[in-house]
C-alpha positions as CSV (number, residue, x, y, z in Angstrom):
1,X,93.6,115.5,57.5
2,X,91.8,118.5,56.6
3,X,88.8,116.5,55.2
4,X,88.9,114.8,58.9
5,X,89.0,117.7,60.6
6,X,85.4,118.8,58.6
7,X,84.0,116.2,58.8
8,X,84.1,116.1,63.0
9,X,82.9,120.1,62.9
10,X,80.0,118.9,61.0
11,X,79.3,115.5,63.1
12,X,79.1,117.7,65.9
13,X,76.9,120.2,64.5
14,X,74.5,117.9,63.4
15,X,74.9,116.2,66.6
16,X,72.9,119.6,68.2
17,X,70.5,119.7,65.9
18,X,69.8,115.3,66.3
19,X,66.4,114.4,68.0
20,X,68.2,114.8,71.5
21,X,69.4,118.5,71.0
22,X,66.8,120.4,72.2
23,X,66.0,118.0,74.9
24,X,69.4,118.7,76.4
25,X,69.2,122.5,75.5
26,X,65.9,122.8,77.2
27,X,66.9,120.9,80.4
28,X,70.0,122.7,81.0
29,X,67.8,126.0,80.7
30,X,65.7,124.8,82.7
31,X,68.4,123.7,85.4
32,X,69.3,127.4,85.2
33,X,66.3,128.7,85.5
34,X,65.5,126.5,88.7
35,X,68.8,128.0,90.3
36,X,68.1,131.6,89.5
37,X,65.1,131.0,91.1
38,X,66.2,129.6,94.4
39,X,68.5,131.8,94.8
40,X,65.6,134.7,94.2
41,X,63.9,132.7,96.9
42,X,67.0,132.7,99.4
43,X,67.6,136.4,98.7
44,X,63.9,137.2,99.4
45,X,64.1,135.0,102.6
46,X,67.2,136.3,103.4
47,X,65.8,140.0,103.0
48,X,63.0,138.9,104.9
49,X,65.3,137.5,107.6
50,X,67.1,140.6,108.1
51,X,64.0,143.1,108.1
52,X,62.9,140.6,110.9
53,X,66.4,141.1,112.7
54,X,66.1,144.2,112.3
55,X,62.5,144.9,113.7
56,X,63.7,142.4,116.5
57,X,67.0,144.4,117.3
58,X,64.9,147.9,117.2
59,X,62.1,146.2,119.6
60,X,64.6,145.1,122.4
61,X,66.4,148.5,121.9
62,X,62.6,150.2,122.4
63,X,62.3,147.6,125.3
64,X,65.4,148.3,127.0
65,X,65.0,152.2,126.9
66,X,61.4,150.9,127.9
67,X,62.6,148.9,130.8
68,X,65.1,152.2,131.5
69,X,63.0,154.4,131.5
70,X,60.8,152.2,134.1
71,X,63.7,151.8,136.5
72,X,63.8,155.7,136.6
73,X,60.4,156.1,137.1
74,X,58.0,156.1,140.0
75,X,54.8,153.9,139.1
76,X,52.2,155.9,141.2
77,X,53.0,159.4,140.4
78,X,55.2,159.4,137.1
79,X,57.9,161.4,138.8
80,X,61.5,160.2,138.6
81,X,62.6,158.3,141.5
82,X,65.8,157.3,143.8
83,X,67.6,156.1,141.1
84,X,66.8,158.8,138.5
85,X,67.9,160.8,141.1
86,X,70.9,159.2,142.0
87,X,71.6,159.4,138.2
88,X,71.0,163.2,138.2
89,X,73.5,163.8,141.2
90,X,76.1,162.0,139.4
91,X,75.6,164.0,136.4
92,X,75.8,167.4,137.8
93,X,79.1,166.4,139.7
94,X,80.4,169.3,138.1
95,X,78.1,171.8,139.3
96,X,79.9,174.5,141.5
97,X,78.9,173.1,145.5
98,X,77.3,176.2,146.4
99,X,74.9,175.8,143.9
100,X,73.7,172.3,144.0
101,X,71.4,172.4,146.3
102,X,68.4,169.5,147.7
103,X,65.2,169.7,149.4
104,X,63.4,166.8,151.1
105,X,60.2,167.2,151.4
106,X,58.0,165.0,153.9
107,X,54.2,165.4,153.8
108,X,53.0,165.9,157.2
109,X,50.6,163.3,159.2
110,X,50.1,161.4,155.5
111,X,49.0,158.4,157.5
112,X,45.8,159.7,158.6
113,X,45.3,160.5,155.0
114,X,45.5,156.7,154.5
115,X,43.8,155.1,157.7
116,X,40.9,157.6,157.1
117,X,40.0,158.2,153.5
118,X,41.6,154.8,152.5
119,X,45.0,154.0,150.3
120,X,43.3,154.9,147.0
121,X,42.1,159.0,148.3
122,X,46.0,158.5,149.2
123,X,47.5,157.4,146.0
124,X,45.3,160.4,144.7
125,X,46.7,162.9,147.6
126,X,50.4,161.8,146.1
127,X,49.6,162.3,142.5
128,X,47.8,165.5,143.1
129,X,51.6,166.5,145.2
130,X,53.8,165.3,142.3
131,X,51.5,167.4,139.6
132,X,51.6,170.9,142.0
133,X,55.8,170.1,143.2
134,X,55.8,170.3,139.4
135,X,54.4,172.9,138.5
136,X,55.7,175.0,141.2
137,X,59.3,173.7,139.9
138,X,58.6,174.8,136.4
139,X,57.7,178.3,137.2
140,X,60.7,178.9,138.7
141,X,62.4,180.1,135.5
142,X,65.1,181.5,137.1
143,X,66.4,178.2,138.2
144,X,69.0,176.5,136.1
145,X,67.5,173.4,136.0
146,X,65.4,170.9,138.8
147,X,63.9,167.6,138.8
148,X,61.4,165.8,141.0
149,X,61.0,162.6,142.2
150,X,59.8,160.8,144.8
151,X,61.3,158.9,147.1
152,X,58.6,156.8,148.5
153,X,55.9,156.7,150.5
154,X,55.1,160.3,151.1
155,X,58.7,161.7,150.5
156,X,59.6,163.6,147.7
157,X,63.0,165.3,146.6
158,X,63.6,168.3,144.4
159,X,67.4,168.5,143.2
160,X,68.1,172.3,141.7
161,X,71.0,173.8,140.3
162,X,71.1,177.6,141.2
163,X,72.6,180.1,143.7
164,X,71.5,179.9,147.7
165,X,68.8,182.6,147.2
166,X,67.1,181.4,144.5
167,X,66.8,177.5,146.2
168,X,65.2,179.0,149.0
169,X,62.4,180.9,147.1
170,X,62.2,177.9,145.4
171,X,61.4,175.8,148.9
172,X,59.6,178.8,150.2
173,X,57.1,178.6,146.8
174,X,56.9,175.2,147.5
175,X,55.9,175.0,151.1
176,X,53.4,177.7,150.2
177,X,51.6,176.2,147.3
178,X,51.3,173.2,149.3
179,X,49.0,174.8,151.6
180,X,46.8,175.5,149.1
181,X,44.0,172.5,149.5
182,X,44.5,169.8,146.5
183,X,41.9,167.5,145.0
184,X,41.8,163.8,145.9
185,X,39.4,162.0,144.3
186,X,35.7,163.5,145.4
187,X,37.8,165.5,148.3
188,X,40.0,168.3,148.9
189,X,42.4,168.3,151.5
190,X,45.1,170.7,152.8
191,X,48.7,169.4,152.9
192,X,51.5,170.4,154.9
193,X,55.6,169.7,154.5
194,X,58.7,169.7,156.5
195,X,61.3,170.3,154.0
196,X,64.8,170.0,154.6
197,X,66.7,171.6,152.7
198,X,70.7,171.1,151.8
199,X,73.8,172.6,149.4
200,X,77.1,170.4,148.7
201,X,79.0,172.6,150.2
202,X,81.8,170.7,151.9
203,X,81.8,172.4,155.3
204,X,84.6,170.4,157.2
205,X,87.2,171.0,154.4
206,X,89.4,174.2,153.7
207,X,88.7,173.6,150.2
208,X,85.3,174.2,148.5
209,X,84.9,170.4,147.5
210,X,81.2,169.3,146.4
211,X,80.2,166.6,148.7
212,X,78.9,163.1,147.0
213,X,75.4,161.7,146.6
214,X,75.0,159.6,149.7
215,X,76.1,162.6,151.8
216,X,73.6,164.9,149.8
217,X,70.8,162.8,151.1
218,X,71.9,162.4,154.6
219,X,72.1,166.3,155.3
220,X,68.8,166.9,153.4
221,X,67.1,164.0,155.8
222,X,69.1,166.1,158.9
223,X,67.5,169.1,158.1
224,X,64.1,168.0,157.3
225,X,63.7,166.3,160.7
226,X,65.4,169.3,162.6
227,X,62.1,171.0,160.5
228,X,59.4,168.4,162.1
229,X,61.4,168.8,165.6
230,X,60.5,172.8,165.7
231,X,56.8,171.8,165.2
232,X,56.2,170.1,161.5
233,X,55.1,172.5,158.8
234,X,58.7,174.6,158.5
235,X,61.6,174.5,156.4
236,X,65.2,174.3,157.7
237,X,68.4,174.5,155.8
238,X,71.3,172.3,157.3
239,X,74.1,173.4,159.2
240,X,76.9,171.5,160.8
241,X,75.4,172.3,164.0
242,X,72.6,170.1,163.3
243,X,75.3,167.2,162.7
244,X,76.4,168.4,166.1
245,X,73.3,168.5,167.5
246,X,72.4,164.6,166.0
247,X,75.8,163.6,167.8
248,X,75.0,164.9,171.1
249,X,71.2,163.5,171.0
250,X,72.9,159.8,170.3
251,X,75.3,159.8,172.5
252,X,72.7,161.3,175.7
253,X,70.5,159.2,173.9
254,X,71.7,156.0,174.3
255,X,72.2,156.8,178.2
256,X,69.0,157.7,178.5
257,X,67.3,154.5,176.9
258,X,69.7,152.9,179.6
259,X,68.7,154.9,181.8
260,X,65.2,153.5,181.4
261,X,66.2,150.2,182.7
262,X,68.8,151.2,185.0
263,X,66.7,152.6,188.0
264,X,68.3,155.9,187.1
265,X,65.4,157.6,186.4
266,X,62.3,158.9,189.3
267,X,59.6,160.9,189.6
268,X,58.9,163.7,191.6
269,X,55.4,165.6,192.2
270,X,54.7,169.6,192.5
271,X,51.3,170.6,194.0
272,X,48.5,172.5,193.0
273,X,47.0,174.1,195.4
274,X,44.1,176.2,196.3
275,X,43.8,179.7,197.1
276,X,43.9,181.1,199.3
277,X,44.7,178.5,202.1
278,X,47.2,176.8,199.8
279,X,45.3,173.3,200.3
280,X,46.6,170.4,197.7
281,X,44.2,169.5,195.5
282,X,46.4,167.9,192.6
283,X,50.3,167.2,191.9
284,X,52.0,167.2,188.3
285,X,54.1,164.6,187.6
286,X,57.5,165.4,186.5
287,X,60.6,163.0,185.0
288,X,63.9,163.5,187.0
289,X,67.2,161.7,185.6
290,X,70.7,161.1,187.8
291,X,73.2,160.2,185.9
292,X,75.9,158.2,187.0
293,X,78.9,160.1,185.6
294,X,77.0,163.9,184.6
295,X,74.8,164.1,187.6
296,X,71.4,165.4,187.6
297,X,70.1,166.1,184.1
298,X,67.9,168.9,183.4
299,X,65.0,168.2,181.8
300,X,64.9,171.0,180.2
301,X,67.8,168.5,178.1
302,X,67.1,165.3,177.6
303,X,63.3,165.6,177.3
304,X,64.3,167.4,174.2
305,X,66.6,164.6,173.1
306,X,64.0,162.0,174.0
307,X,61.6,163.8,171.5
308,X,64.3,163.9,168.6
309,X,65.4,160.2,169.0
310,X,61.6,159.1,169.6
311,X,62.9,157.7,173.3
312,X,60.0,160.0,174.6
313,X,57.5,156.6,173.6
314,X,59.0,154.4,176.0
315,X,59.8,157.1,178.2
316,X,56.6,158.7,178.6
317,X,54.8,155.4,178.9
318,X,57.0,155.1,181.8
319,X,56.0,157.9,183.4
320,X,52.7,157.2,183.3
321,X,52.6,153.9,184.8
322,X,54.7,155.6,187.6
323,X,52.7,158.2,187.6
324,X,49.3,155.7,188.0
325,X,50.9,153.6,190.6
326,X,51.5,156.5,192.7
327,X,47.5,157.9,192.1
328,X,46.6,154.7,193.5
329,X,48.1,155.4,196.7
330,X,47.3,158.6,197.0
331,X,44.3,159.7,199.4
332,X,41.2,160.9,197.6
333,X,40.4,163.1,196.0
334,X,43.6,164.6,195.0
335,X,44.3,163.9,191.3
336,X,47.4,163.5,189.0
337,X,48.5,165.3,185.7
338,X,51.0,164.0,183.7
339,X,52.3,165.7,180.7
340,X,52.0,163.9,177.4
341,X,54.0,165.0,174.2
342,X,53.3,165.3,170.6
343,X,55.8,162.8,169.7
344,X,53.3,160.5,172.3
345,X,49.9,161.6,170.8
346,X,51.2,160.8,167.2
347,X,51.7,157.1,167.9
348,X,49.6,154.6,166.1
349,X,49.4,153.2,169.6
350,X,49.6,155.1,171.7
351,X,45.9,155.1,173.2
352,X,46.4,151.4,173.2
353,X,48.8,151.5,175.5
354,X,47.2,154.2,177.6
355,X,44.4,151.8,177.9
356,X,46.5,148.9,179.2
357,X,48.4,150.6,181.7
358,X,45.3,151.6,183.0
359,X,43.8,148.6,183.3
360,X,47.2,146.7,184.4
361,X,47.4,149.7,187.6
362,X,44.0,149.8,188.2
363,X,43.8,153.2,188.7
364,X,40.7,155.1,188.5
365,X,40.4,157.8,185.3
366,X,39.1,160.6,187.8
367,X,42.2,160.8,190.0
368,X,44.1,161.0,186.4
369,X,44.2,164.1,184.1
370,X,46.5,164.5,181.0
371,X,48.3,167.7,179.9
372,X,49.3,169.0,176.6
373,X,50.2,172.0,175.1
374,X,48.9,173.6,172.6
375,X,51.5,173.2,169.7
376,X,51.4,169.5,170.4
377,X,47.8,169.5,169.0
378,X,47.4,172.9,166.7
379,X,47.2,171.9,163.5
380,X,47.9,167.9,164.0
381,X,44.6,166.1,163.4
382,X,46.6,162.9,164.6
383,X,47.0,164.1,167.6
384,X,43.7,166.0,168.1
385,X,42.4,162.7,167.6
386,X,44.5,161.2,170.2
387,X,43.3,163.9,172.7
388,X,39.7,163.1,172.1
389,X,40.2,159.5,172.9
390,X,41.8,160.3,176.0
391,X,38.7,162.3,176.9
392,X,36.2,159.4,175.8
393,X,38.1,157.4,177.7
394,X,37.5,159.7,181.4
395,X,40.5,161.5,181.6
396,X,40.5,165.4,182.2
397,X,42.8,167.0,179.7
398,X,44.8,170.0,180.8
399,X,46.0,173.1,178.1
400,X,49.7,173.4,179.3
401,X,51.4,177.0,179.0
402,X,47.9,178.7,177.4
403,X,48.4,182.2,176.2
404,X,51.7,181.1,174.6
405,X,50.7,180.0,171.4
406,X,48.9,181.7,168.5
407,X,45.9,179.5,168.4
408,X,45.0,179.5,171.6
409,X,41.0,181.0,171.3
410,X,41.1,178.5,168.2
411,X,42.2,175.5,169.5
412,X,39.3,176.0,172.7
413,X,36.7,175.7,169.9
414,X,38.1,172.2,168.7
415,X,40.3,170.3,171.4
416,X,38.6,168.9,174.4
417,X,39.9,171.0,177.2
418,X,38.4,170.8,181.4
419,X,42.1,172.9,182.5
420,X,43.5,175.7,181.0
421,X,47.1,176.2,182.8
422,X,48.3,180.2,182.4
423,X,51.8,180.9,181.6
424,X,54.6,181.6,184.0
425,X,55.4,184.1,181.6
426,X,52.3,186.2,182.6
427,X,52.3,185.3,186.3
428,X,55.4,187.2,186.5
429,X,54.3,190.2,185.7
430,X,50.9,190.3,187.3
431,X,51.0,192.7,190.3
432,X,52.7,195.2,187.9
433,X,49.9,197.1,185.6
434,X,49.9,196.2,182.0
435,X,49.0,193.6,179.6
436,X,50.6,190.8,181.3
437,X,47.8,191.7,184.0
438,X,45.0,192.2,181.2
439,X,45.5,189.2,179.5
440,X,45.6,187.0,182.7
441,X,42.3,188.2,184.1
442,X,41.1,187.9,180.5
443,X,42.4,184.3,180.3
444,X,40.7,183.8,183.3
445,X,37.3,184.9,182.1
446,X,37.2,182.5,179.0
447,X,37.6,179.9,181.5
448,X,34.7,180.9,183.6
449,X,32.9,181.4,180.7
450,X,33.6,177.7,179.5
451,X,33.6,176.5,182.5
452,X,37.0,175.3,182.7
453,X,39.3,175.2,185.7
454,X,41.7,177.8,185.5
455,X,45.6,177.1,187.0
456,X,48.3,179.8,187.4
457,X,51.6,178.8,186.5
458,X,55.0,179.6,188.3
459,X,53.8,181.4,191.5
460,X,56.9,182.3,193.5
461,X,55.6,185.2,195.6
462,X,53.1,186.1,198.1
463,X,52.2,189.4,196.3
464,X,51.6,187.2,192.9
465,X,49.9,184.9,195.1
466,X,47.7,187.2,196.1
467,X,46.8,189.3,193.1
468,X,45.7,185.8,191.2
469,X,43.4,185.2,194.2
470,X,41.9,188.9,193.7
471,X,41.4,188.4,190.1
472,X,39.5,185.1,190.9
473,X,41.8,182.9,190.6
474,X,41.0,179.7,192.3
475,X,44.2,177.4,192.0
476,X,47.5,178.1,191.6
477,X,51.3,176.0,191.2
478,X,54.8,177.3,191.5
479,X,57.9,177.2,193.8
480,X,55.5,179.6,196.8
481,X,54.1,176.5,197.7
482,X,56.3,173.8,197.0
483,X,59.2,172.7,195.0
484,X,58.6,169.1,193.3
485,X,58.5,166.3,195.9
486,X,59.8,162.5,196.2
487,X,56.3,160.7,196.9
488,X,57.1,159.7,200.2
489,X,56.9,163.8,201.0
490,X,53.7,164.3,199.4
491,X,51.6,163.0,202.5
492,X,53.5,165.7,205.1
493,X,52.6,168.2,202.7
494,X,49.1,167.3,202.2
495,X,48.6,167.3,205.6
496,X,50.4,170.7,206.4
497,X,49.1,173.3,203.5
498,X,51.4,175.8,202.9
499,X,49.0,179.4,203.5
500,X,49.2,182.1,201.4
């Protein structure tokens, strides 16, 4: 057994060391050797696999905040945007009402910018806004925190956390660095805003609640049109009277724009005459409006509202084809005027449709003169320009209320002007010495000297009456002479003059 038992051990060891020993050695390290390797190969590929996932996984993560970031951002100007705002708002939830505060800013008569220089000295113009809103935002270093966007088109927003005061200076900087001309391209060009400005202050609750994002907005976009309604170029903070006020304009509003169709609405005509025998040479046109269930109107009222709601474009072309009708039947030479408002002048189209309700009355341009005051064209190259298409076209333009406004000598230099129409306000103090009297006389000699017609305003007594005509002035309006008329009583009273 035990010689068995050796025998095998040594059968077997020869057996590894036979002629096919190291063939079978070799191959199995070999075998080995093949596997290690693969799997070297998978781990590298694997490795490799991974750093690729990996660089994948970190560019969709760049592209995403990419992408974010994008969404946030406005393309033109590199200003946040509405949404970045929106994001901002939510964020500061927390922030005490009183001081969360917004301004809306609105660039003033932007589209001329555009439809005279061209889009791209416009897309400079915005850039060159975004870059000062900035800067001015940044210096305020008393402010908590602010950011700037824009809106769109030629809106912008500036969101600030900080007490009352401090958001107004912070407007007030704004609108004041804005005046300051800015380059566009090969051009500089002065800018002005109407900013509305807002806090979160929840007015109609007993409790000091902050008011949400959407409401935010809204009362900034009150107040900023309440700023272009007192003339463009201000700043106004909002109130709940301006919600009050926005009420009452809809609800007059929509009566008036019924009013339109309705029949409810006529004309009347007050003379100007000429002194001293009081003779008609001219009427002014003027809107009257009897409503069904509050009576007569003043317009004093709801020429105001028209202006807010933009109803003063239908209106007013309106009253001027009224107004042209009646010219035609009127006996020569006596002319119309017919007052035309800034809302009017700043209408793309307005000149446009001047034109065809001229053509479609047939009315001839001397017997029809235009008046506008002189905010409605100080500073408002949109509707300067408006004016001086109305004077290519034949039509005398008349300088409503002059002496009012504090451009008055200016604005003579640059608007097209054949009336200048003296203030009530100085009328009525004319027989009495003083500057009301200086000024009127010296009124009256710019005109001569210009050789413009000059037409006293609001003459309701015989003494005023007759002071004007010992000054020099030729022609004269007001309740002396006449009230305003229905039409079918302006051929009595052009053929009985009423004598001074």
């Amino acid at each position: 057994m035990r010689r068995r038992s050796g025998s095998a051990r040594s059968r077997s060891a020869v057996a590894g060391q036979g002629p096919d020993g190291p063939v079978l050695i070799g191959g199995s390290v070999l075998l080995m050797a093949i596997v290690v390797a693969r799997q070297a190969h998978a781990f590298r590929d694997n490795a490799r696999l991974l750093a690729t996932v990996d660089r994948t996984v970190e560019e969709l993560r760049d592209a995403r905040d990419q992408l974010a970031a994008q969404a946030e951002q406005d393309a033109l100007t590199g200003l946040g945007n509405r949404r970045l705002l929106r994001q901002r708002m939510d964020e500061m939830a927390g922030t005490p009402p009183e001081r969360l505060h917004l301004a809306l800013i609105d660039l003033d008569d932007f589209k001329l910018v555009n439809d005279r220089l061209g889009h791209n000295v416009g897309d400079e113009l915005l850039r060159a806004v975004a870059q000062r809103l900035t800067a001015v935002a940044q210096r305020a270093t008393t402010v908590a925190g602010s950011t700037v966007v824009r809106l769109g088109g030629d809106e912008f927003a500036v969101l600030v956390d900080a007490p009352a005061a401090e958001a107004d200076a912070l407007v007030a900087a704004i609108a004041e660095a804005l005046q300051v001309p800015l380059a566009a391209g090969d051009v500089e060009l002065m800018v002005r805003a109407s900013i509305g400005l807002t806090d979160a202050v929840a007015h109609a609750k007993p409790e000091r609640e902050p008011v949400g994002a959407r409401e935010l907005l809204r009362r900034a976009d009150v107040a900023m049109y309440a700023a272009k309604d007192r003339g463009k170029h201000r700043t106004a903070r909002f109130s709940p009277e301006l919600d009050q006020v926005a009420a009452e304009d809809a609800g007059l509003g929509a009566d008036l724009r019924r009013a339109v169709d309705a029949g409810e609405l006529h004309m009347v005509y007050q003379p100007i005459v000429e002194l001293p025998a009081g003779r008609t040479v001219a009427v002014e046109a003027l809107v009257r409006w009897r409503h069904p269930l509050r009576g007569a109107v003043p317009p004093s009222v709801f020429i105001p509202v028209a202006e807010r709601t933009g109803l003063i474009v239908p209106l007013g072309a309106w009253i001027l084809r009224t107004a042209c009708e009646q010219a035609v039947r009127l006996p020569a030479p006596l002319t119309v005027s017919v007052n035309v408002s800034a809302r009017q002048l700043r209408e793309p189209d307005f000149i446009a449709s001047v034109r065809r309700i001229l053509d479609e009355t047939g009315v001839d341009v001397a017997r029809l003169s235009v008046e506008v005051t002189e905010t409605a064209v100080f500073d408002d190259e949109l509707a300067l320009a408006s004016v001086r298409a109305l004077r290519a076209m034949g039509l005398r333009i008349a300088l409503d209320d002059f002496g009012t406004g504090h451009s008055s000598l200016g604005l003579l230099r640059i608007c097209p002007v054949d009336v200048l129409k003296v203030d009530k306000s100085f009328v009525d103090e004319i027989c009495a010495d003083g500057p009301p009297a200086v000024i009127t006389t010296a009124l009256l000699q710019i005109a001569r000297g210009l050789r413009l017609d000059a037409v006293a305003e609001g003459v309701e007594t015989p003494d005023q009456a007759e002071r004007l005509h010992a000054l020099g002035y030729r022609y004269a309006q007001g309740y002396l002479f006449s009230r305003p008329l229905p039409a079918a009583d302006l051929e009595r009273l052009v053929a009985d003059p009423v004598t001074v």
